[in-house]
C-alpha positions in Angstrom: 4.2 -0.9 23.4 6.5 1.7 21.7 3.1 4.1 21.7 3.0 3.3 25.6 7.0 4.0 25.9 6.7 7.0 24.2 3.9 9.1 26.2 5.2 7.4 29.6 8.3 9.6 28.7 6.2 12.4 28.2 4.7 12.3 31.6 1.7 9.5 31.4 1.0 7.6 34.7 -1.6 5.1 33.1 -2.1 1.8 32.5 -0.5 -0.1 29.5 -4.2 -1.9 28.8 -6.0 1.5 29.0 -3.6 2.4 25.7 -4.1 -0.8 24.1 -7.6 -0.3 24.7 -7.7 3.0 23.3 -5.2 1.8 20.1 -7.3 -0.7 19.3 -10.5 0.5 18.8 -8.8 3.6 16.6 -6.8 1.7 14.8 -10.3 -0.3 13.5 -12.0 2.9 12.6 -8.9 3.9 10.5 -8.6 0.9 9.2 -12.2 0.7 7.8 -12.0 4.3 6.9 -8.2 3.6 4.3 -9.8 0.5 3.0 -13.3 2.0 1.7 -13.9 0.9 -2.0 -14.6 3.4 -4.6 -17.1 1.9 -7.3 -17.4 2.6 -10.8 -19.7 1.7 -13.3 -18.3 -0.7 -16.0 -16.1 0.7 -18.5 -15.4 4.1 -17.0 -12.3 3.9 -15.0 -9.3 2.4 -15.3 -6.2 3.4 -12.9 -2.7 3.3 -15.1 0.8 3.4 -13.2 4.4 3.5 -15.2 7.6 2.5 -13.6 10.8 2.9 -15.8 14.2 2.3 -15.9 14.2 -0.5 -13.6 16.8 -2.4 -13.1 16.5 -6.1 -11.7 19.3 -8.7 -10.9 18.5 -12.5 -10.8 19.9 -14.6 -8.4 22.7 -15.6 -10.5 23.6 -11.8 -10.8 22.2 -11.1 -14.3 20.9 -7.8 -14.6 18.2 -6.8 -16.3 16.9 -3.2 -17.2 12.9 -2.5 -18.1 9.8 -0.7 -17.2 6.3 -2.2 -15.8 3.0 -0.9 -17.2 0.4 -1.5 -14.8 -3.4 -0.9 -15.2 -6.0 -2.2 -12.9 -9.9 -1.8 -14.6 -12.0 -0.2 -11.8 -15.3 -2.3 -12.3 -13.8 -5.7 -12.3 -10.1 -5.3 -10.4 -8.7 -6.9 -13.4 -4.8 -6.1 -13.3 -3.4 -6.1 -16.7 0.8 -6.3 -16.2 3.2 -6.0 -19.3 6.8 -5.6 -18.5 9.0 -3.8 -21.5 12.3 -3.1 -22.4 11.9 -0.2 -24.5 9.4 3.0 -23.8 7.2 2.9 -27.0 
C-alpha cells in the first residue's frame, strides 16, 4: 500500500492489484537472490564477529558491561557464542 501511495502521488492512474502483482513476484526473486547459500568445504571457513563494550540492564535494573564473541563454522552452521567481561 505505502508503494501504491507513493507513485499515485507521483502521477500513477493504475490499479492497486496491478502493483501488488508486480511487488510480489520481485520481491520473490530478491528474496531468493539475498538468501543464496555460500558452501564451503569442511574446515575452511569460519565467519568471526566481535561486539564490545556492551552494556546490558536486567529487568531489575542491574547493569552489566561485556563483549560477545561470535563464530559461526561455515560447513556445519555451528554457532559457537562466548560472552566476556574482559578483552583478552
Amino acid at each position: 500500500m505505502a508503494v501504491y501511495k507513493f507513485i499515485v502521488k507521483k502521477g500513477y492512474k493504475g490499479k492497486y492489484s496491478t502493483i501488488v502483482a508486480f511487488i510480489n513476484k520481485h520481491k520473490n526473486i530478491e528474496i531468493k537472490k539475498a538468501t543464496a547459500r555460500f558452501e564451503t568445504t569442511l574446515g575452511l571457513q569460519a565467519q568471526v564477529d566481535w561486539k564490545e563494550n556492551l552494556t546490558i540492564v536486567s529487568k531489575p535494573g542491574e547493569i552489566f558491561k561485556g563483549n560477545i564473541f561470535l563464530m559461526v563454522l561455515g560447513y556445519s552452521r555451528i554457532i559457537y557464542v562466548q560472552l566476556t567481561t574482559d578483552k583478552e
